[in-house]
C-alpha positions as CSV (number, residue, x, y, z in Angstrom):
1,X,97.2,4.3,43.5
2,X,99.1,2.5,41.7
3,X,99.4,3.2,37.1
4,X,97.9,0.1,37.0
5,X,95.0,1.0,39.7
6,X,94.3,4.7,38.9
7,X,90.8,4.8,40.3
8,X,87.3,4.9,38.8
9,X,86.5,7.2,36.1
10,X,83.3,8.1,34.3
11,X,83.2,9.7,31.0
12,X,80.0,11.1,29.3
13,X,79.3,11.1,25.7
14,X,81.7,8.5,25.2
15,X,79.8,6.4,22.2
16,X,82.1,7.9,19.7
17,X,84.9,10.8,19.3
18,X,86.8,12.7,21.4
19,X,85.0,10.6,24.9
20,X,85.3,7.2,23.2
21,X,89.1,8.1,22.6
22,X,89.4,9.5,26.1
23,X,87.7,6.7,27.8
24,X,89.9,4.5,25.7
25,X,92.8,5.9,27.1
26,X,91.9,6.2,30.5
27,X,91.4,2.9,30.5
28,X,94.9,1.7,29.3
29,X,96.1,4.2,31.8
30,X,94.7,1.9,34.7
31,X,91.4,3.3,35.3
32,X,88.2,1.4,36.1
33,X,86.0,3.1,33.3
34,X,82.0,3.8,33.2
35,X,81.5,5.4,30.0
36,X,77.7,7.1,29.0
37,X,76.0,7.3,25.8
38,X,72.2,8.4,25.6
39,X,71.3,4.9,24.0
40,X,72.1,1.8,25.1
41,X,75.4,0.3,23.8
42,X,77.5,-2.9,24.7
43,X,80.6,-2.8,27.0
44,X,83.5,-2.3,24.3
45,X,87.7,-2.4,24.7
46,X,87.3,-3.0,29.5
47,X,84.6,0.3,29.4
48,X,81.3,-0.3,31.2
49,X,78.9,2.1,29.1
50,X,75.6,3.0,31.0
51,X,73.0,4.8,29.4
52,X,72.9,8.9,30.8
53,X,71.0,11.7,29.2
54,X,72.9,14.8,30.7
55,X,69.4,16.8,30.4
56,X,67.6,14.7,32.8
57,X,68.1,15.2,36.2
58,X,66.7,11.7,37.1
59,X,68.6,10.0,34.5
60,X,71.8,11.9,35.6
61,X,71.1,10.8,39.5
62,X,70.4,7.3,38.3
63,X,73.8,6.8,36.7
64,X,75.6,8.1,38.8
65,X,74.1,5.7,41.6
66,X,74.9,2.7,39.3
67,X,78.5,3.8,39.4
68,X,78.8,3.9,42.7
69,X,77.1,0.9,43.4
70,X,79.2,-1.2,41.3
71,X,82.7,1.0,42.2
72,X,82.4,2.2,45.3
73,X,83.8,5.7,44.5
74,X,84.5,8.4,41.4
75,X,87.5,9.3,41.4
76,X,87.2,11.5,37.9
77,X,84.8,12.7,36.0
78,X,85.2,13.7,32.5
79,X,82.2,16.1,31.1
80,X,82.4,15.6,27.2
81,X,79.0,15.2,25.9
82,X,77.8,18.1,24.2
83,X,76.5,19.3,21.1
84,X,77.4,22.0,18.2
85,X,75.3,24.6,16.9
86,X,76.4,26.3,13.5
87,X,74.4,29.4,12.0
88,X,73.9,33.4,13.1
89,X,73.3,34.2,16.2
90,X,70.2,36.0,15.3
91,X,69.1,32.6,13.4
92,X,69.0,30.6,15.9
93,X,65.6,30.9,18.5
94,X,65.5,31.6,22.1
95,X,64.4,28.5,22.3
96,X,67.1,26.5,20.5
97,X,69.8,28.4,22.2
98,X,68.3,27.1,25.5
99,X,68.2,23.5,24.1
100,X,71.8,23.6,23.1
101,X,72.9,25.1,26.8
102,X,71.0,22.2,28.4
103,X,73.6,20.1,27.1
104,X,76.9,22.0,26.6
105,X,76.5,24.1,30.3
106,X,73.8,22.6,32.3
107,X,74.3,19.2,31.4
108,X,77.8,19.4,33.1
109,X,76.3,21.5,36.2
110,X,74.0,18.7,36.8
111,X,76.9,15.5,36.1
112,X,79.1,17.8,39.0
113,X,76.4,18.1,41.4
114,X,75.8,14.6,41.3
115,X,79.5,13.8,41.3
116,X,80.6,15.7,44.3
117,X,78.9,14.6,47.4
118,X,80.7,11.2,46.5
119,X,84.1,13.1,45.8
120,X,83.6,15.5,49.0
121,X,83.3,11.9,51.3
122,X,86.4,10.8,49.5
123,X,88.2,13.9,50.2
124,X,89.2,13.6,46.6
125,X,88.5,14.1,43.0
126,X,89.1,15.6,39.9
127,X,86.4,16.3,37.4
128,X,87.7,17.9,33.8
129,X,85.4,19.8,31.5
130,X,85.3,19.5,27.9
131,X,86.2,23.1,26.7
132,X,87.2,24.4,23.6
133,X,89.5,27.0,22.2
134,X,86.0,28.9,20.8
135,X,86.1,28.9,24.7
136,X,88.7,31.7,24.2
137,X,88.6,33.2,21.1
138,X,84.6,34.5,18.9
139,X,83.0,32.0,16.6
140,X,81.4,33.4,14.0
141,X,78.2,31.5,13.0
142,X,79.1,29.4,16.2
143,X,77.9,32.3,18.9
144,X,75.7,30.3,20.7
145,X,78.5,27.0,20.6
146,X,81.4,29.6,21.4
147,X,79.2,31.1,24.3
148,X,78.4,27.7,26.2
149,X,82.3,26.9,26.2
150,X,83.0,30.6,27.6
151,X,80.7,29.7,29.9
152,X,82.1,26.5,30.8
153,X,85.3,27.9,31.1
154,X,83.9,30.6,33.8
155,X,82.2,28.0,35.4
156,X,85.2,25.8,35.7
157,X,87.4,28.2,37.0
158,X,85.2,29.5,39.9
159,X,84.1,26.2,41.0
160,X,88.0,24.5,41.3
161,X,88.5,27.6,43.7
162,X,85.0,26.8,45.9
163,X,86.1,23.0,46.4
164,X,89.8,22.8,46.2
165,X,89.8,22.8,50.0
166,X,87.8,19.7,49.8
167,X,90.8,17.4,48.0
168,X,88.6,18.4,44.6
169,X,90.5,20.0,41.2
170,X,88.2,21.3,38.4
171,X,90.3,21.6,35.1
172,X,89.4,22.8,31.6
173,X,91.1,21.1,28.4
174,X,90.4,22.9,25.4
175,X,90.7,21.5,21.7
176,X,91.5,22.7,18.7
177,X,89.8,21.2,15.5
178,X,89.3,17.0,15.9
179,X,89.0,14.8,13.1
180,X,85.8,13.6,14.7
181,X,81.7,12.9,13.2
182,X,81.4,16.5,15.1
183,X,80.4,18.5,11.8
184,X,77.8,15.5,10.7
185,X,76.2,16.1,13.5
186,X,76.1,19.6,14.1
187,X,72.4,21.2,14.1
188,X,71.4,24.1,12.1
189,X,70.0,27.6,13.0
190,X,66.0,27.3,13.3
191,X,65.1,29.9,11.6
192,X,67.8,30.5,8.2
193,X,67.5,34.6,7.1
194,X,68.3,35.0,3.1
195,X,70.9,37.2,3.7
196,X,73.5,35.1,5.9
197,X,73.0,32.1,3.3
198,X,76.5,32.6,1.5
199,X,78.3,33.8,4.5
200,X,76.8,30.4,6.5
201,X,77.7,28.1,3.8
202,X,81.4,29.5,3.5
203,X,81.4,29.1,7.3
204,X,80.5,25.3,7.3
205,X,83.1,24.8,4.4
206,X,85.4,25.9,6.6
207,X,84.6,24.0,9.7
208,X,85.0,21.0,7.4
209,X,88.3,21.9,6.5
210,X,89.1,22.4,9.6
211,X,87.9,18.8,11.1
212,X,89.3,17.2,8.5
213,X,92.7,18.7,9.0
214,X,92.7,18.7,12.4
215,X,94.4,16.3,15.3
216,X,93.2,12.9,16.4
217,X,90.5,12.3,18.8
218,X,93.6,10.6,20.8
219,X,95.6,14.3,21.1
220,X,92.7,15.1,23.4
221,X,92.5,11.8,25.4
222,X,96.3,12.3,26.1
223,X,95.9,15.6,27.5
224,X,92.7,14.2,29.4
225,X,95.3,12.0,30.9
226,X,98.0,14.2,31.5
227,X,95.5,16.3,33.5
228,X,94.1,13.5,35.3
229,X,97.1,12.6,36.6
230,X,98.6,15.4,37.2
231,X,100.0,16.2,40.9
232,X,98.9,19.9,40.8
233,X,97.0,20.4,37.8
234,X,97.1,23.5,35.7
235,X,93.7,25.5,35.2
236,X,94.0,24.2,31.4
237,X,95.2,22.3,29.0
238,X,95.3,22.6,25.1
239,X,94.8,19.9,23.2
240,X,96.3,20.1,19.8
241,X,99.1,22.5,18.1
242,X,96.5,25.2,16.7
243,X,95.0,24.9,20.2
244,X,98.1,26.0,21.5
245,X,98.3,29.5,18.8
246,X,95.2,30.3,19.7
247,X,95.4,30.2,23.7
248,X,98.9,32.4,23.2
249,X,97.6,34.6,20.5
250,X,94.7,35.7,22.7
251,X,96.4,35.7,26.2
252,X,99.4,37.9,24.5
253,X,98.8,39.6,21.5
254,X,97.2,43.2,21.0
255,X,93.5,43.0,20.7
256,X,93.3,44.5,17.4
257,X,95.6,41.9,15.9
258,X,93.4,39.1,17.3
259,X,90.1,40.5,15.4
260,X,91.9,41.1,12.5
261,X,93.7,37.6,12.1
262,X,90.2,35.8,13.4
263,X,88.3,37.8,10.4
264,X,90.8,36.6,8.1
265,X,90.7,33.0,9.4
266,X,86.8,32.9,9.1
267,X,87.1,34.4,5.3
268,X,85.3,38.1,6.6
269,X,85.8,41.1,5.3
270,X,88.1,43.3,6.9
């Protein structure tokens, strides 16, 4: 197709952020977008927003089928909607680990099964999953957040290699801190223990820092892009300069000098 008839794309959680940015750009890239919030919002800037809560399979199934009764085809799916958890991992319930998972892990399982029967007629499709670089790297006070992007990145990379044969790419971009709402929405550990209370604060100070120096929302759309369109896609793209460190400090550097640099980041002891 043609840059300015790219295809149909669908973006989830794209009401704000990093997916509004994304579906923004995808959209002045040539792409007939269907963006999905879990309330419902009016069509903004050429994006058709339908209402999708990734945790219900019915809703899922549903939205999807309005797509492709009004396009015809998906030619991309973008899994972004997800949700952070910050506090110890031993603070947080069984329970609320699960909750956050549904989201950040099964949420995208359930968007690509729906997806890829349609993809698998076309013979073609790409579907890019929101990572992160704590998709790489530990998190402390972020376990459970860290553990659903290492699982998506697992995920990601066995699934491109089950339908590549079938004209479909799976491809991970992973961002670094965004200037986004991220932190004002982030829920807290369920059940708070004394003890981590001075460590946790310190640790939400500096994911604050962190957001607010971090890149645009539109570094990740552009990378979004760049791996949409790409010819033969790489398995990932960083999104961001301190993205970029991170990926190379943990894919080259000894393993002692990761932990020791990463404690000193997140203000630990050594």
């Amino acid at each position: 197709m043609s840059k300015t008839e790219r295809g149909v794309a669908l973006v989830t959680g794209a009401s704000s952020g990093i997916g509004l940015a994304t579906a923004r750009a995808l959209r002045r890239d040539g792409y007939r977008v269907f963006g999905t919030s879990r309330k419902a919002m009016v069509d903004t800037d050429g994006i058709t927003m339908l209402v999708c809560d990734v945790t219900d399979e019915e809703s899922v199934r549903q939205m999807v089928d309005e797509v492709l009764s009004r396009a015809g085809r998906i030619d991309l799916l973008v899994n972004n909607a997800g949700l952070g958890l910050l506090g110890g991992a031993e603070e947080s319930s069984a329970s609320q680990a699960q909750a956050l998972f549904d989201v950040n892990v099964f949420g995208v399982v359930r968007l690509t099964n729906a997806v890829l029967p349609a993809m698998r007629r076309q013979r073609a499709g790409r579907i890019i999953n929101m990572s992160s670089i704590l998709g790489l790297v530990p998190a402390p006070f972020n376990a459970f957040y860290a553990s659903t992007k290492h699982a998506i990145e697992g995920y990601s990379e066995s699934l491109d290699h089950e339908v590549r044969t079938q004209g479909i790419r799976v491809v991970l971009v992973e961002p670094g801190g965004i200037r986004t709402s991220f932190e004002e929405n982030i829920t807290r550990a369920d059940r708070p223990l004394p003890l981590y209370d001075t460590v946790r604060a310190d640790a939400e100070t500096l994911m604050r820092e962190v957001i607010e120096t971090g890149d645009s929302p539109e570094v990740v759309a552009d990378a979004v892009v760049k791996a949409a369109n790409a010819a033969s896609p790489k398995r990932r793209y960083t999104a961001g300069k301190a993205a970029g460190q991170v990926r190379f400090m943990r894919r080259f550097l000894p393993e002692s000098f990761v932990d020791k640099n990463l404690r000193k980041f997140n203000r630990l002891p050594a």
